[in-house]
VOZA-399042 format. One record per residue (C-alpha): x, y, z. Coordinates in Angstrom, 2 decimals. Layout:
BEGIN
u | v | w
X | Y | Z $
...
This chain:
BEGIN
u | v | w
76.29 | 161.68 | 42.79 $
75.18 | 164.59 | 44.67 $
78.12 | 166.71 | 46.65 $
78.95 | 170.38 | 48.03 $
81.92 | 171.93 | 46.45 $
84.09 | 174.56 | 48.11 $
84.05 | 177.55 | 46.12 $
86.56 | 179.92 | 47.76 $
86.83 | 181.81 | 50.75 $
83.73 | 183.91 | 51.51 $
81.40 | 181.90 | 48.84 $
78.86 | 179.20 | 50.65 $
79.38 | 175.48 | 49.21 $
77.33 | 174.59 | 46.19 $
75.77 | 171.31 | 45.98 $
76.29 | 170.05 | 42.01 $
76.83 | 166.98 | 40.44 $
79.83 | 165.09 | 40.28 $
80.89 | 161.53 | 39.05 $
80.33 | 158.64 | 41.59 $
83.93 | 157.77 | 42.57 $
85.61 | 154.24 | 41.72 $
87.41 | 152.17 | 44.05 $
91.33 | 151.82 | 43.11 $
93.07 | 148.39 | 43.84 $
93.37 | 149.01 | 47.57 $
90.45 | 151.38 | 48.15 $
86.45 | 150.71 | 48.97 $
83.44 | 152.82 | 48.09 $
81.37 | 153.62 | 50.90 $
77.69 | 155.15 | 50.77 $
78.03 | 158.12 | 53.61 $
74.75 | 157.47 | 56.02 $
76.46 | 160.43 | 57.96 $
78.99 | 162.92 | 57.52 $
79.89 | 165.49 | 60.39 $
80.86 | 168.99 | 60.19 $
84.11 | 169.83 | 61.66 $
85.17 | 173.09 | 63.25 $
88.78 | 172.90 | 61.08 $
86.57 | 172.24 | 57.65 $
85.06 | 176.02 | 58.49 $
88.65 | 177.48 | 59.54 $
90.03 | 176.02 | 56.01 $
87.35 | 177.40 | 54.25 $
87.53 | 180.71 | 56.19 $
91.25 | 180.91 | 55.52 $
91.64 | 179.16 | 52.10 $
93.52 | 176.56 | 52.77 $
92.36 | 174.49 | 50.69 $
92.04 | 174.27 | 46.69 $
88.13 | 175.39 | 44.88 $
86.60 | 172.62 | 44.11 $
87.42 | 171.07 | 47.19 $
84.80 | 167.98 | 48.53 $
85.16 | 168.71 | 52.90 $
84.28 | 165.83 | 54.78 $
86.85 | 164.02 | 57.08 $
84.26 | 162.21 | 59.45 $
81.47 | 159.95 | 58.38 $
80.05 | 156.28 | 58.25 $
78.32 | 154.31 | 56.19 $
78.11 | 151.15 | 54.27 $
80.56 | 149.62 | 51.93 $
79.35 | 149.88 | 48.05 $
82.21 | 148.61 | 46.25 $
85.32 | 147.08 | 46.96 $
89.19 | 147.34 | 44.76 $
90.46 | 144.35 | 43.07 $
92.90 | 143.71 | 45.56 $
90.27 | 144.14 | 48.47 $
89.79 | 140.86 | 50.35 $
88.65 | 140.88 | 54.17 $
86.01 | 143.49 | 53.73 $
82.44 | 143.32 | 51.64 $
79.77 | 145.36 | 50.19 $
76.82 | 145.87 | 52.40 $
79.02 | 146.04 | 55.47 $
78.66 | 149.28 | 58.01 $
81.85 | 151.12 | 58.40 $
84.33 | 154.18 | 59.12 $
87.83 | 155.10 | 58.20 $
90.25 | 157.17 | 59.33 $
90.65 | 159.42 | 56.36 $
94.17 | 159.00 | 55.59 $
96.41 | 158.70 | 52.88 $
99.82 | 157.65 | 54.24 $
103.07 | 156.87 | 52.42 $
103.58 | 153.70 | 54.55 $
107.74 | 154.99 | 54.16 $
108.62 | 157.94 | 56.13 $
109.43 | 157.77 | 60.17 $
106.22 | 158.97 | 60.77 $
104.30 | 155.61 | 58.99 $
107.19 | 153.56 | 60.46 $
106.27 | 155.03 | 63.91 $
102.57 | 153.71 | 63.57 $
101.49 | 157.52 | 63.11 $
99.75 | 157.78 | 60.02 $
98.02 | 161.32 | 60.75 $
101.48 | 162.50 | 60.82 $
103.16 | 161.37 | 57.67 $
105.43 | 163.58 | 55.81 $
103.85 | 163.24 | 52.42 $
100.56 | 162.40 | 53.85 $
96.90 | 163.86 | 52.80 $
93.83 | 163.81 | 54.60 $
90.42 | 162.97 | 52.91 $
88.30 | 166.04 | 52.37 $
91.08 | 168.84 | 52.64 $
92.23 | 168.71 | 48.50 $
91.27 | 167.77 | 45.02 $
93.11 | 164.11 | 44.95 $
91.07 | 162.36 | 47.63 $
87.22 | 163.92 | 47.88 $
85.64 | 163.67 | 51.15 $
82.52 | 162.64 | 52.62 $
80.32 | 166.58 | 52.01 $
78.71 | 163.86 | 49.51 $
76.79 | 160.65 | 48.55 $
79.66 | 158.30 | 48.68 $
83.03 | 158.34 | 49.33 $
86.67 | 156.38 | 48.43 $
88.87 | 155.25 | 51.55 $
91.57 | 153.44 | 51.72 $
91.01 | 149.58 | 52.64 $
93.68 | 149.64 | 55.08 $
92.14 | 152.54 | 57.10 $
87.93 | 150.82 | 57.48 $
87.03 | 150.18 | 60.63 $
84.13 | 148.14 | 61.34 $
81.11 | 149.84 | 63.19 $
80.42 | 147.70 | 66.26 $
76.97 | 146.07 | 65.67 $
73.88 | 147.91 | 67.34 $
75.91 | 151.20 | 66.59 $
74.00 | 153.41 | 64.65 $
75.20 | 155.53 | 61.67 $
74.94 | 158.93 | 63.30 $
77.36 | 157.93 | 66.02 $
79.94 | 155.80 | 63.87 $
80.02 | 159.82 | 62.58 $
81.30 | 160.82 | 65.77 $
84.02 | 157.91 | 65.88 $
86.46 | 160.37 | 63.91 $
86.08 | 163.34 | 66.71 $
86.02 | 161.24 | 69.28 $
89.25 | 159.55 | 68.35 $
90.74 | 162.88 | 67.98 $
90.15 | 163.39 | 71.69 $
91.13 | 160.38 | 73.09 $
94.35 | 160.77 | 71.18 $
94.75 | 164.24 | 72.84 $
93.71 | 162.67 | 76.45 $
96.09 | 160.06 | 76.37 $
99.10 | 162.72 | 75.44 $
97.79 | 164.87 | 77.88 $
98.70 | 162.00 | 80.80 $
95.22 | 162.19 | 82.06 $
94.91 | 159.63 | 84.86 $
93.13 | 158.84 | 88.40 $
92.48 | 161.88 | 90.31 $
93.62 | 164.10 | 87.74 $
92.42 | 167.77 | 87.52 $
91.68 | 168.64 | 83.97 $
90.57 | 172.05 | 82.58 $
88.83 | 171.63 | 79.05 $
89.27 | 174.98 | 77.15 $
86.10 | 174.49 | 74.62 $
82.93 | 172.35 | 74.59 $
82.56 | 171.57 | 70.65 $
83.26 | 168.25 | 69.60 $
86.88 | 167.76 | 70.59 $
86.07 | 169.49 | 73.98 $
83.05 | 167.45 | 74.86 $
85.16 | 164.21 | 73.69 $
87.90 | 165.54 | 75.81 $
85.09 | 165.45 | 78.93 $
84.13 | 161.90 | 78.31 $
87.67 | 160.37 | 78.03 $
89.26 | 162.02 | 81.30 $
86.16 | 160.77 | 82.75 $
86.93 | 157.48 | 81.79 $
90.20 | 157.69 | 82.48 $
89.56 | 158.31 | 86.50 $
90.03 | 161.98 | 86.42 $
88.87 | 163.82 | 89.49 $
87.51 | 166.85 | 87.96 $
86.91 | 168.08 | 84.65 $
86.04 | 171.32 | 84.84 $
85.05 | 173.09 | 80.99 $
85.31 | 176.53 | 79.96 $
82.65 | 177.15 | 77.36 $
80.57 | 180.49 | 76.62 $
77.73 | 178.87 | 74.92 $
75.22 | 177.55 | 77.56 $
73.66 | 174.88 | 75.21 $
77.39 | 173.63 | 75.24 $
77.92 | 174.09 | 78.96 $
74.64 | 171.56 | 79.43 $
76.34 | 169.46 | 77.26 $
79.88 | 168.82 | 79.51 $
77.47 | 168.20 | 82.30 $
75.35 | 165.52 | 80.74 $
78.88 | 164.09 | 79.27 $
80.00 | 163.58 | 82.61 $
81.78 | 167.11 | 83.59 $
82.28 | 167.55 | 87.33 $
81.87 | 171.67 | 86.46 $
81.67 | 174.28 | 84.14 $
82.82 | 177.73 | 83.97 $
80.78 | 180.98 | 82.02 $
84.44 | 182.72 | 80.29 $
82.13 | 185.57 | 79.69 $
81.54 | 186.53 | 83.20 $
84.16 | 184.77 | 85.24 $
87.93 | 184.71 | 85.79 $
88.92 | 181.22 | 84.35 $
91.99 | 180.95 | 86.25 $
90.57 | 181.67 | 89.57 $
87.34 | 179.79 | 88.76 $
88.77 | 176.62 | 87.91 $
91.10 | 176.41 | 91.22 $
88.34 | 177.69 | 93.40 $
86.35 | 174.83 | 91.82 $
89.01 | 172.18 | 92.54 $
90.68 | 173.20 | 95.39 $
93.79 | 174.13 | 93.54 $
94.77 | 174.93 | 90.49 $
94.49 | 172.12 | 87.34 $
97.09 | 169.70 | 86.88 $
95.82 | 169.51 | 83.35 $
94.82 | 172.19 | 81.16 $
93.09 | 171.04 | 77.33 $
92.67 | 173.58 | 74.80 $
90.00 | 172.45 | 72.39 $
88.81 | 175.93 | 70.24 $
91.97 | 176.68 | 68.22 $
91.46 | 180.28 | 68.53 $
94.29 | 182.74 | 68.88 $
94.95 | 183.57 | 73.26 $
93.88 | 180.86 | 74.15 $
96.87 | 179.13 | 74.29 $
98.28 | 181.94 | 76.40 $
95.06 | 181.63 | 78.62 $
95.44 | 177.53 | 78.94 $
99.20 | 178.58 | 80.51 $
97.63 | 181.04 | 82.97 $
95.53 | 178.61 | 84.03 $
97.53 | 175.42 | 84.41 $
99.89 | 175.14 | 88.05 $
102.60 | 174.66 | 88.87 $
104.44 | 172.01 | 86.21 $
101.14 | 171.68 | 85.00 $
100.79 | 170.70 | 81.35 $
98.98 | 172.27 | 78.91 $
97.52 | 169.95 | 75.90 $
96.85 | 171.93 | 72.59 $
93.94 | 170.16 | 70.28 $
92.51 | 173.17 | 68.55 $
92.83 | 173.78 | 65.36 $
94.55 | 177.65 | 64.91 $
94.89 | 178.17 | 61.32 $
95.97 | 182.29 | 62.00 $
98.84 | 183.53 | 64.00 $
99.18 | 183.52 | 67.76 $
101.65 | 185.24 | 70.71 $
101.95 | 183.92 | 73.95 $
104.27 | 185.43 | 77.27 $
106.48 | 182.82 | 77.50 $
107.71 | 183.96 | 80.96 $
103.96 | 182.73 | 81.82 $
105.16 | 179.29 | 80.91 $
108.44 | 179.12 | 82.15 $
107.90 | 180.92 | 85.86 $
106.00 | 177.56 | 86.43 $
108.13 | 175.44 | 84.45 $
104.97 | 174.36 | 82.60 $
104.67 | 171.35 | 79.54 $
103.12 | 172.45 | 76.13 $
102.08 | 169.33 | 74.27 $
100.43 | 169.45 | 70.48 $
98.26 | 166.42 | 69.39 $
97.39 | 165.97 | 65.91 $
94.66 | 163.66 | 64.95 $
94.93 | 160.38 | 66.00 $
96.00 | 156.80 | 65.27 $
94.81 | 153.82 | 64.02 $
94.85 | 152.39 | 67.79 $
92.64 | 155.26 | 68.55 $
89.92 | 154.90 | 66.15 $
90.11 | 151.45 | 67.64 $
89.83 | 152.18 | 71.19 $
86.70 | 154.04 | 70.32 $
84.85 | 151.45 | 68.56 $
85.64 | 149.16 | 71.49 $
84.53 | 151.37 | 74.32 $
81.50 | 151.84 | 71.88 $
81.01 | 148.18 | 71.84 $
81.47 | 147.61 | 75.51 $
78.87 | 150.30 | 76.77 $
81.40 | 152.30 | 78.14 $
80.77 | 155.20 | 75.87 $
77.47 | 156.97 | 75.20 $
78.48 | 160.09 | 73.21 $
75.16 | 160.65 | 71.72 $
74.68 | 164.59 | 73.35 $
77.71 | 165.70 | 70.97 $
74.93 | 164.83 | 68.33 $
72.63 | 167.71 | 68.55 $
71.27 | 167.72 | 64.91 $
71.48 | 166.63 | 61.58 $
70.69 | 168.50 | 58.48 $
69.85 | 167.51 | 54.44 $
72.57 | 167.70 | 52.27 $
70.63 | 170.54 | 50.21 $
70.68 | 172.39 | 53.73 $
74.71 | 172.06 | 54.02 $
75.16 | 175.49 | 52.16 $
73.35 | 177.77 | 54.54 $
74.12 | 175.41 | 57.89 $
77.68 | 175.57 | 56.65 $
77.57 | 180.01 | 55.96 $
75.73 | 180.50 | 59.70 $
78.02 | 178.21 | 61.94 $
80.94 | 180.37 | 60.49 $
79.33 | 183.30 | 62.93 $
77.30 | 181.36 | 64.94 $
78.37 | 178.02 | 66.25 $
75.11 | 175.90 | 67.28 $
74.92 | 172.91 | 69.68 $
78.19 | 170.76 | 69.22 $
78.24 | 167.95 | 66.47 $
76.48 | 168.80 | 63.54 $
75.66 | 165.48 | 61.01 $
74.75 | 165.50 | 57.53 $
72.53 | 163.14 | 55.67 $
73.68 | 162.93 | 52.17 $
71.03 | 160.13 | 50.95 $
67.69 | 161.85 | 52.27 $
């Protein structure tokens, strides 16, 4: 099969080919109809953090191509996800229900053991498919992942009725953040976001408001918005002061909810924190109860994520997409299309 390797840090991905993986015992095969690039593939690239040789690809859907011998509820032909986990089943984490977090744990796409979905098919674990709910197209069962990974973070985050949330970041975990306080009855959701494509696309995912960081006072902008300053505050980029900018923002025993991604070294003024006795709260991933929650607000109509899908490249393309969002980030979700 057809796949883009990680070559090191500063060298673009090289499509070659590779062998077509086989399904262990417990594992299915499934034929990626989309793959999504995510923000933390780029920082591990940026930062090599993970191995040459390296197949990213963490997010994706497609239909099942083979099934292990020990395989017996799912079959061949059927559309699918996964979250794209390898847990230990042992530790306090897996006994906790937490698979993300698992002490021995590997995700798909981030080593040389379990090759992700930057390719034509891909190996899962049985235990982690979900079904695709039917009339749910490929390009958005690619979204599931992200999309879990936000309602994971909105549900730590306490977001409930006439809650004021600040979202810190409109990529894909940002924008997911929108549509989740939304839907859990939050009052505003106001998002911070220097890109103006991205800004458009909070407001048509249901953000109340949204804030220009390049040419106004977050902070200020966010209470004058609301009426007072957010209850709530999300950070969604992962880049180093924003943390420290998410606890200037957030009042009074607010809490702050940290989703990004950091991968370099970050300071914050901890007096900041403390003179309003604010919460800090991390959220890793997701669960297995997440991905589900997705699929069935997905199935119910209750979720229409499809402006996080801005555009979807070849898999020849991946190199050179892959090199230019490094320094330029474009629209939100971008899908690849490893068969075309």
């Amino acid at each position: 099969m057809r796949a883009a390797l990680y070559q090191g840090p500063g060298r673009p991905l090289v499509i070659e080919r590779v062998p077509d993986p086989a399904p262990a015992a417990d594992q299915v095969v499934i034929a990626v109809e989309r793959a999504g690039i995510c923000g933390s593939d780029l920082h591990m690239s940026a930062y090599g953090a993970v191995p040459a040789g390296t197949i990213f690809g963490h997010e994706f859907a497609g239909t099942i191509a083979a099934v292990g011998a020990q395989v017996t509820h799912l079959r061949p032909g059927t559309a699918v996800t996964a979250l794209p986990v390898q847990a230990c089943g042992s530790c306090d984490a897996c006994a906790a229900a937490l698979p993300a977090l698992c002490r021995s744990g590997l995700f798909t796409g981030t080593n040389l053991t379990y090759p992700g979905a930057y390719a034509e098919y891909v190996a899962v674990r049985a235990a982690m498919v979900q079904t695709l709910p039917a009339g749910v197209p490929f390009s958005t069962g690619a979204l599931i992942e992200p999309l879990a990974v936000a309602h994971h973070a909105v549900e730590l985050a306490g977001v409930g009725r006439e809650a004021t949330v600040l979202v810190l970041g409109a990529g894909p975990i940002g924008a997911g953040a929108v549509v989740f306080a939304r839907l859990a009855g939050a009052r505003h959701v106001i998002v911070s976001e220097p890109s103006a494509e991205r800004r458009a696309i909070a407001l048509a995912l249901g953000a109340t408001a949204v804030i220009d960081p390049a040419t106004h006072n977050v902070a200020a902008q966010a209470t004058a918005l609301a009426g007072a300053p957010p209850g709530i505050v999300m950070e969604c980029v992962g880049v180093p002061g924003l943390m420290q900018q998410a606890l200037e923002c957030a009042a009074v025993r607010g809490r702050v909810l940290v989703a990004g991604v950091c991968f370099a070294e970050d300071r914050i003024m901890p007096i900041t924190a403390l003179m309003k006795e604010v919460s800090v709260q991390f959220s890793q991933c997701y669960t297995e109860r997440n991905f589900a929650a997705v699929c069935e607000a997905l199935a119910r109509g209750q979720l229409r994520p499809e402006p996080m899908h801005t555009h979807t490249v070849r898999l020849e393309a991946l190199p050179q997409t892959f090199e230019r969002l490094h320094s330029h980030p474009e629209g939100c979700k971008v899908l690849i299309e490893p068969h075309s």
